[in-house]
C-alpha positions in Angstrom: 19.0 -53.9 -33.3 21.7 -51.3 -34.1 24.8 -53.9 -33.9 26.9 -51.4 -32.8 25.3 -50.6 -29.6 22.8 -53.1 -28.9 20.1 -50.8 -28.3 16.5 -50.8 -31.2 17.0 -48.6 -34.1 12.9 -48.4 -34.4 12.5 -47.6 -30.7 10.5 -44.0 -30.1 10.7 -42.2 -26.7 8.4 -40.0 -24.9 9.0 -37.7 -21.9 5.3 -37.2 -20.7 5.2 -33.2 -18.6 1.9 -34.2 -16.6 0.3 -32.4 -13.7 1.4 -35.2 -10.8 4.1 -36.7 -12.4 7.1 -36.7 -15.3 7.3 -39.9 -17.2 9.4 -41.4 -19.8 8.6 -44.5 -22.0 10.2 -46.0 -24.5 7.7 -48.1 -27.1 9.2 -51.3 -29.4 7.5 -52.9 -32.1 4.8 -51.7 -34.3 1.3 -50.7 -33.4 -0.8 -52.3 -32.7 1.7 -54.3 -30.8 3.6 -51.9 -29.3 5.5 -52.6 -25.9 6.9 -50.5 -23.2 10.3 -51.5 -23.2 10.9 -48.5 -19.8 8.5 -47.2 -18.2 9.4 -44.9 -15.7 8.3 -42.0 -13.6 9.1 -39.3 -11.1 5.8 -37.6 -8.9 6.8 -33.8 -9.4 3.0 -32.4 -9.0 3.7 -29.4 -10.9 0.3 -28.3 -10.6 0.2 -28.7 -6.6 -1.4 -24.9 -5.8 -2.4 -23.5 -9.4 -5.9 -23.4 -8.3 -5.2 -20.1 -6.1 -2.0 -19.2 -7.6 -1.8 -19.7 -11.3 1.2 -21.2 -11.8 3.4 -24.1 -12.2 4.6 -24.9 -8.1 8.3 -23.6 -7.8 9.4 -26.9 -6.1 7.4 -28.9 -8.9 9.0 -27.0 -11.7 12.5 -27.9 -10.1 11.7 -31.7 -10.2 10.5 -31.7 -13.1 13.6 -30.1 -14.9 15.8 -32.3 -13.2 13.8 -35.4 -14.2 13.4 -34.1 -17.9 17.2 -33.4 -17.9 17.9 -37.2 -16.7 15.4 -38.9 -18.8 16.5 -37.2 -22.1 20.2 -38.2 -21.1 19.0 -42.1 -20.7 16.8 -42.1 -23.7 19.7 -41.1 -25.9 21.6 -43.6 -24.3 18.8 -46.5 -24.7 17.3 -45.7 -28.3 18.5 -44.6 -31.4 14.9 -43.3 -32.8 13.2 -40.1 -32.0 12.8 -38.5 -28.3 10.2 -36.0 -27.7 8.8 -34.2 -25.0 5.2 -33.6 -24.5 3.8 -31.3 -21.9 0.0 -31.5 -20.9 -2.8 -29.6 -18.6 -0.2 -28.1 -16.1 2.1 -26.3 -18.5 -0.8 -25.3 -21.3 -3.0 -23.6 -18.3 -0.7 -22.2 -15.7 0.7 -18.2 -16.3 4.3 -19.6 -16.2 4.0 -22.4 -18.1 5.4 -21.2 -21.4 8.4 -19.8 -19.2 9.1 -23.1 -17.8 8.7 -24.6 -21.7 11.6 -22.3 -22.7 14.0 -22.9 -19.5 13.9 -26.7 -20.5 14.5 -26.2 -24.0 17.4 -23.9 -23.4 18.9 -26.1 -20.6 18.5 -29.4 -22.5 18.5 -27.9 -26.3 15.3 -30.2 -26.7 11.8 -28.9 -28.0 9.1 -29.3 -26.0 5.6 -29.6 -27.4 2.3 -27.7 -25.6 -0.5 -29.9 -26.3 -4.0 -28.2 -26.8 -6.8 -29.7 -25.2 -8.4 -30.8 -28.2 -4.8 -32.4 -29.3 -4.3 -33.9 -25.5 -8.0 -35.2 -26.1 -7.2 -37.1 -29.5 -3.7 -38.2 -28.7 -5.4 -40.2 -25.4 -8.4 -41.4 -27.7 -5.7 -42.7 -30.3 -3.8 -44.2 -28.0 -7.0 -46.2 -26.6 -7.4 -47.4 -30.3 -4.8 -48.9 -30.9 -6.0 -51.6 -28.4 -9.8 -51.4 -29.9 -9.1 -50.1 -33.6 -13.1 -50.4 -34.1 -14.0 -49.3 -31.1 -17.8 -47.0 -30.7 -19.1 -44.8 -27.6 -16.7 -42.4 -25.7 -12.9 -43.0 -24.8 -12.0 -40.7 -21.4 -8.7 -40.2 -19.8 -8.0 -38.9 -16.3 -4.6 -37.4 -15.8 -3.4 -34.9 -12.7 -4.6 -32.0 -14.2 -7.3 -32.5 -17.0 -9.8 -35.7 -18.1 -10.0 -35.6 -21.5 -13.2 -37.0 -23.9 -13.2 -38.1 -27.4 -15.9 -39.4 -29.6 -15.5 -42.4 -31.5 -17.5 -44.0 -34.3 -16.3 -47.7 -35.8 -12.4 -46.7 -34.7 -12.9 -42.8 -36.3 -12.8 -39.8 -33.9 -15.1 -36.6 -33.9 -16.0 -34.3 -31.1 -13.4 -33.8 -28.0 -13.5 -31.9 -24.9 -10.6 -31.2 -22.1 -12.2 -30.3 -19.0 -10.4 -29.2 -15.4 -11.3 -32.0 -13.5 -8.1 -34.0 -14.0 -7.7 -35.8 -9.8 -5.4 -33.0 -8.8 -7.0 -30.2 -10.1 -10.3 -31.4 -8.2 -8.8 -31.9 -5.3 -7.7 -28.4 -5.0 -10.9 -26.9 -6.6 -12.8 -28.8 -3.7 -10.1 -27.7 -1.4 -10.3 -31.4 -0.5 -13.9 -32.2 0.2 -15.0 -35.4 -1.4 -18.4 -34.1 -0.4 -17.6 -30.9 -3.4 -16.4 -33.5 -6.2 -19.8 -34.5 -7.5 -20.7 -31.0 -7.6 -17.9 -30.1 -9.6 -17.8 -33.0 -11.9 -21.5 -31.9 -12.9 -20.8 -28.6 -13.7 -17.9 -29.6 -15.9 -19.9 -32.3 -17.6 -22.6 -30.0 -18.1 -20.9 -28.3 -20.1 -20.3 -30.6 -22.9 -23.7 -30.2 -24.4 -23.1 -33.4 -26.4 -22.6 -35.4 -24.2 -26.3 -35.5 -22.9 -27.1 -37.3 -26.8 -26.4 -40.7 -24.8 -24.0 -43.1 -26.4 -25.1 -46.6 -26.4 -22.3 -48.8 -26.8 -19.3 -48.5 -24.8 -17.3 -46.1 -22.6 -13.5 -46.9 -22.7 -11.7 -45.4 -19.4 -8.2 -44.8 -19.4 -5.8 -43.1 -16.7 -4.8 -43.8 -13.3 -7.6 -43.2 -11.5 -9.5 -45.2 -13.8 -7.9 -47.9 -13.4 -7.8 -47.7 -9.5 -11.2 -48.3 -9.9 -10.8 -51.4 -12.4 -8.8 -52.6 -9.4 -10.8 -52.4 -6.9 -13.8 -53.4 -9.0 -11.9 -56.9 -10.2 -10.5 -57.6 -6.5 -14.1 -56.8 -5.1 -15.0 -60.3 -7.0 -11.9 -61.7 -6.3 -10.3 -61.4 -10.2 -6.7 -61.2 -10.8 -7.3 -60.8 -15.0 -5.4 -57.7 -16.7 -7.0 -54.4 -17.0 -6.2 -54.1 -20.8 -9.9 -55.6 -21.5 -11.1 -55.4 -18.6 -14.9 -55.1 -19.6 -18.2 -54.7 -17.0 -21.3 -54.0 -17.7 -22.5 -50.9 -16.8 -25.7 -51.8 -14.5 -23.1 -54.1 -12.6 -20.6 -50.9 -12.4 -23.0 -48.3 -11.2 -23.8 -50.9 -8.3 -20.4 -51.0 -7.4 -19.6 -46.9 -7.9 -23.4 -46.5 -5.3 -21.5 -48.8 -2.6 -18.1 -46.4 -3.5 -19.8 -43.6 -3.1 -21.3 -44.4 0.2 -18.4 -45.6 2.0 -16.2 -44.0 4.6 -12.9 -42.8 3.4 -9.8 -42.0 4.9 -7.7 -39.5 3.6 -5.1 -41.4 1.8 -4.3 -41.0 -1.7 -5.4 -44.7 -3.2 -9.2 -44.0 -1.4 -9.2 -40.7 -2.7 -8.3 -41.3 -6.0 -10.7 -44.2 -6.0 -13.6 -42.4 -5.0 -12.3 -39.4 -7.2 -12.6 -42.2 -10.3 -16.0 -43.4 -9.0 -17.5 -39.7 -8.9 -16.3 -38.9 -12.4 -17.5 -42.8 -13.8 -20.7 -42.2 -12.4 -21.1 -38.7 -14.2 -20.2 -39.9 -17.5 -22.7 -43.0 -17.3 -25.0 -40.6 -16.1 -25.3 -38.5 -19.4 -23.5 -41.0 -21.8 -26.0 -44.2 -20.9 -23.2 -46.7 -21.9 -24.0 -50.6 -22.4 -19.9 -51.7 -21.1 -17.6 -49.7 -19.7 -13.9 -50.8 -20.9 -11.1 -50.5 -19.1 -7.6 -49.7 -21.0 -3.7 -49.4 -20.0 -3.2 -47.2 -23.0 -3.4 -43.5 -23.4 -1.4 -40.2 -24.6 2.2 -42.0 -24.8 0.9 -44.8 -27.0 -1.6 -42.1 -29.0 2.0 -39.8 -29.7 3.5 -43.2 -30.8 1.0 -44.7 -32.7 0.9 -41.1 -34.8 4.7 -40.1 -34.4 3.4 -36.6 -32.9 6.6 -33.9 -33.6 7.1 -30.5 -32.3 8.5 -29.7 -36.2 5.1 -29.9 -37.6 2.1 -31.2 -35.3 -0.8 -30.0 -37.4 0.1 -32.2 -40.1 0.1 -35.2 -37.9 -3.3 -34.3 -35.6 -6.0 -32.9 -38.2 -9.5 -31.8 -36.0 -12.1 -34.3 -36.9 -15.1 -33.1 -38.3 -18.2 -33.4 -36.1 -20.8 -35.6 -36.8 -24.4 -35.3 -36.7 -26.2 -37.5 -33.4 -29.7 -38.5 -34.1 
């Protein structure tokens, strides 16, 4: 503690410029035992209409630079150890996102960092590791705007892919049609030529929707455990994605999203033929931590892997 002010000296926080929502977290303690001393969150959904237009929404942009604005101002306040700003999907695809990068950092005098997709990709992956620092098969985050797949061999990562099939982005490319996502999902997937080499141990699933489905997978058999761990084996998960996939869904946001993460699940077992499927709470904030990722000088910190060979 600094004992001047009471507040860590080795804190580190991140102000996360997502799709759906702007998030600051502040991390304590060292990896692998890091803790989110705040987590917080405002729902801007900067990408709401970039499928037809292009661009960051004009109401989304406002929220967001109001909530960056406020939650730089409270992590100066709360920690005395670095602040950055990472912006994802939303801001490295749309035609206006490198205008909006520059209106934050001349309002706020703070640099913001575009991740690539291959640096979003790693930065998730990482962040998965530190909760399984050996861990083999694929790690995939779902954001807003992008889902995100690493390759991960005894805790080292190789290949990566970003696709556009984060839950808000497929919403709009589907124009809201659950009976469009599968379609979708397997043209993305298709794509990722890799991915059809199968991976036989496990597939680690991180993000939101992700763990929607963790939820309703664990209350389903009447669990309370924590989703940190959280691991199923995969012919007992694709019964429970079939009876998801089937059912009758209304249009609110928590069914969506659910059968949104059930779609996507079911792709990537599909193609990847996992043994587990593990569920994590960790991701891109705790993957910028566990690396110190800095706008200075990125490529120091986040060398590309080298692919490796799959028999």
């Amino acid at each position: 503690m600094d004992s001047a002010s009471g507040y860590p000296e080795d804190s580190y926080a991140i102000i996360d410029v997502g799709s759906n929502t702007v998030r600051l977290v502040i991390f304590l303690g060292a990896i692998p035992h890091q803790q989110c001393w705040v987590n917080i969150k405002t729902r801007c959904r900067l990408a709401e209409g970039m499928e037809e237009t292009g661009k960051l929404s004009p109401e989304g942009r406002r929220k967001a630079l109001k909530a960056v604005g406020e939650y730089l101002q409270k992590a100066e306040t709360l920690t005395r150890g670095e602040i950055q700003v990472v912006a994802t999907s939303a801001v490295r695809d749309a035609a206006n996102g490198r205008k909006f990068v520059r209106k934050i950092e001349k309002s706020f005098g703070h640099r913001v960092a575009v991740l690539s997709g291959e640096q979003e990709a790693l930065l998730c992956a990482t962040g998965v590791l530190t909760g399984y620092p050996r861990a083999s098969g694929l790690i995939v985050d779902v954001g807003g705007g992008s889902l995100e797949i690493a390759e991960a061999a005894e805790g080292e990562l190789f290949r990566t892919a970003s696709l556009p099939i984060g839950h808000v982005r497929l919403l709009e490319r589907s124009r809201n049609d659950p009976d469009r996502f599968k379609k979708i999902i397997d043209e993305e997937l298709d794509c990722v030529d890799w991915l059809a080499a199968g991976y036989k141990e496990t597939l680690y699933l991180t993000g939101g929707a992700f763990r929607s489905l963790a939820r309703a997978y664990m209350k389903g058999f009447g669990e309370t455990t924590k989703i940190q761990g959280y691991t199923v084996p995969c012919a007992e998960m694709k019964k429970f994605i079939k009876e998801v996939c089937k059912g009758k869904f209304s249009k609110k946001a928590d069914d969506i999203s659910l059968l949104i993460a059930a779609r996507l699940a079911a792709g990537l077992i599909k193609r990847a033929r996992p043994s587990f499927l593990t569920f994590s709470t960790r991701g891109l904030r705790d993957g910028c931590y566990a690396t110190r990722f800095t706008v200075e000088n990125p490529e120091t910190r986040m060398q590309p892997p080298q692919p490796v060979k799959v028999a």
